[in-house]
N, C-alpha and C positions, 0 to 999 in steps of 0.2 A: 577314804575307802576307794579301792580300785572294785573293776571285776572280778577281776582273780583272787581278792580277798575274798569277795562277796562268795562268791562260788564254791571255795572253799566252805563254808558255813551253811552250804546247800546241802540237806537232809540223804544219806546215799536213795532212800527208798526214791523219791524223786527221781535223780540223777540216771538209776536203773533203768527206770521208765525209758519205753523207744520215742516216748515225746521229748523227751531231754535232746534228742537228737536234732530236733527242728531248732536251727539258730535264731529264728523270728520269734519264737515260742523263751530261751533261754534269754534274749536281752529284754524283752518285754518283762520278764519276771523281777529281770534285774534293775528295770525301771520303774517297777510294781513298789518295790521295797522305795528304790529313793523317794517316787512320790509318797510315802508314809512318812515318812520324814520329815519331805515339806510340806506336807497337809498340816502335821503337828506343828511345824513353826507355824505354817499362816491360822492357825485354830486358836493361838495364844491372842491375838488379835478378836474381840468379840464380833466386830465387822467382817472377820471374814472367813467366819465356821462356816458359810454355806458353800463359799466358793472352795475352802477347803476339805469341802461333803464333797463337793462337785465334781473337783480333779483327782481326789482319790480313787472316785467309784469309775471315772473315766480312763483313767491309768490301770486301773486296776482290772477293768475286765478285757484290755487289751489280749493280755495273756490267758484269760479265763475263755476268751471266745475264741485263741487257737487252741487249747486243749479242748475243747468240746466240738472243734471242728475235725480237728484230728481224730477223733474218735469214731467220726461219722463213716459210714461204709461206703458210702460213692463220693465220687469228684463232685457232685451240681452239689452236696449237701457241704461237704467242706468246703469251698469256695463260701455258699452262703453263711457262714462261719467265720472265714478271712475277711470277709466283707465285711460282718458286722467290724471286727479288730480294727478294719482301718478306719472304719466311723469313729470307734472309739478312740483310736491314735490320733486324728485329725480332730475330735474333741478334746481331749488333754490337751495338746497344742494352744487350741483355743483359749482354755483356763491358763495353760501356765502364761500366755500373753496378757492373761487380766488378771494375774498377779503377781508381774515382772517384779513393781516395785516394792513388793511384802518382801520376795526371796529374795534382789538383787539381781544385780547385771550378767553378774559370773555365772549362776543356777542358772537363771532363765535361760541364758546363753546356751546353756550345756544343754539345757533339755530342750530348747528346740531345736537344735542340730541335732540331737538325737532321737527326737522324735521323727524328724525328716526323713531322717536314715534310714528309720523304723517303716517308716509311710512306704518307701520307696522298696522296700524291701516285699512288703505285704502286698504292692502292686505288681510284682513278679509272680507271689504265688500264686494269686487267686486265676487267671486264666490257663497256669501250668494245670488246675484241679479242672476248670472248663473244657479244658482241650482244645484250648483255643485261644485266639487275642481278646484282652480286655477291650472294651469299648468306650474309648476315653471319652469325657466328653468336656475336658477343659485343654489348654494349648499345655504342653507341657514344660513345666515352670522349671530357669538355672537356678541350683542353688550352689554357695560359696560357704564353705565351711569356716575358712577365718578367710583374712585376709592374705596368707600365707600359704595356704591348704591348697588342694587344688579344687578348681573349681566343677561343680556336679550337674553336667550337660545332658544332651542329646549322645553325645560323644562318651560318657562312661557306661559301661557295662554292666548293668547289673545282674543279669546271669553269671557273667564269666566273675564277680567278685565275689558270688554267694552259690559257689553249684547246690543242685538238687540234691545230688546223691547223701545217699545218709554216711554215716561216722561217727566214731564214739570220740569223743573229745576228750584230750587229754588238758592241763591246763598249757604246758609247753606248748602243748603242739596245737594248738586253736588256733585257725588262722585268722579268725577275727581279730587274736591281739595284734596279731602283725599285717594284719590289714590298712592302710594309710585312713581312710573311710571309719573306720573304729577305733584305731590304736590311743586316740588322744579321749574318746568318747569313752574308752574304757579306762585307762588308767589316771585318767586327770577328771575326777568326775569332785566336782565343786559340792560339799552339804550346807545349806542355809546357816548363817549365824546363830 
């Protein structure tokens, strides 16, 4: 399954919606589904229905906590909204690291590169909604997408690879697909055996 299949299969009432517009909002959804996926592989395992309770409900309120942020009427209240999303994306993280070896190297692979992605994305919006800078309070970490990819510094952009401004998204015309940062996260996306 790609993106652009997946998306396809996305309900139009959704899609209408001016949330659909938010890209953090539309791969989070798109991540919401795969981890159903691999919840139910790691659930077939009796050892490990809770950790696949765990990362569903983590994955899954990813996107559940930018729609209800987005909904909110000021910037302090939607930030605190994006916040919770990134607790919840840096939890899924967590799980899918402690159940690398249920799904396999290729899954996990994918979904922590993608979740990273995801992280990093969510750390632009949230002080875009404060009106201000985040207040980090960890150094901030390179990451390396393969060994091939380029690598994801101080030195990448992440404004200028995700602008603000809204858009209705076509599938053609999504620059996510052709984004170097997404293009493999969306079209090579690995499902559990």
């Amino acid at each position: 399954m790609t993106y652009e299949e997946w998306e396809k299969g996305v309900p139009e009432e959704i899609k209408r919606d001016s949330l659909w517009k938010m890209k953090a909002y539309r791969l989070a959804l798109f991540l919401g589904d795969l981890a159903g996926r691999d919840a139910a592989r790691l659930a077939e395992n009796r050892h490990l229905v809770s950790l696949a309770d765990q990362l569903y409900r983590a994955v899954g309120s990813i996107s559940a906590n930018l729609a209800e942020g987005y909904s909110r009427g000021s910037g302090r209240d939607r930030a605190r909204f994006y916040e919770y999303a990134l607790g919840s994306a840096r939890e899924g993280r967590d799980w899918y690291f402690k159940s690398r070896h249920a799904l396999g190297e290729a899954v996990f692979r994918h979904r922590l590169r993608f979740l990273t992605s995801l992280i990093r994305l969510i750390l632009t919006m949230v002080p875009q909604q404060r009106g201000g800078v985040l207040q980090v309070r960890e150094a901030p970490p390179v990451y390396r997408l393969s060994s091939d990819g380029p690598a994801l510094d101080d030195s990448w952009d992440v404004a200028a690879s995700f602008p603000a401004e809204d858009w209705t998204p076509g599938l053609e015309d999504d620059p996510l697909l052709h984004d170097p940062t997404w293009s493999s996260l969306l079209t090579d996306v690995p499902l559990p055996d």
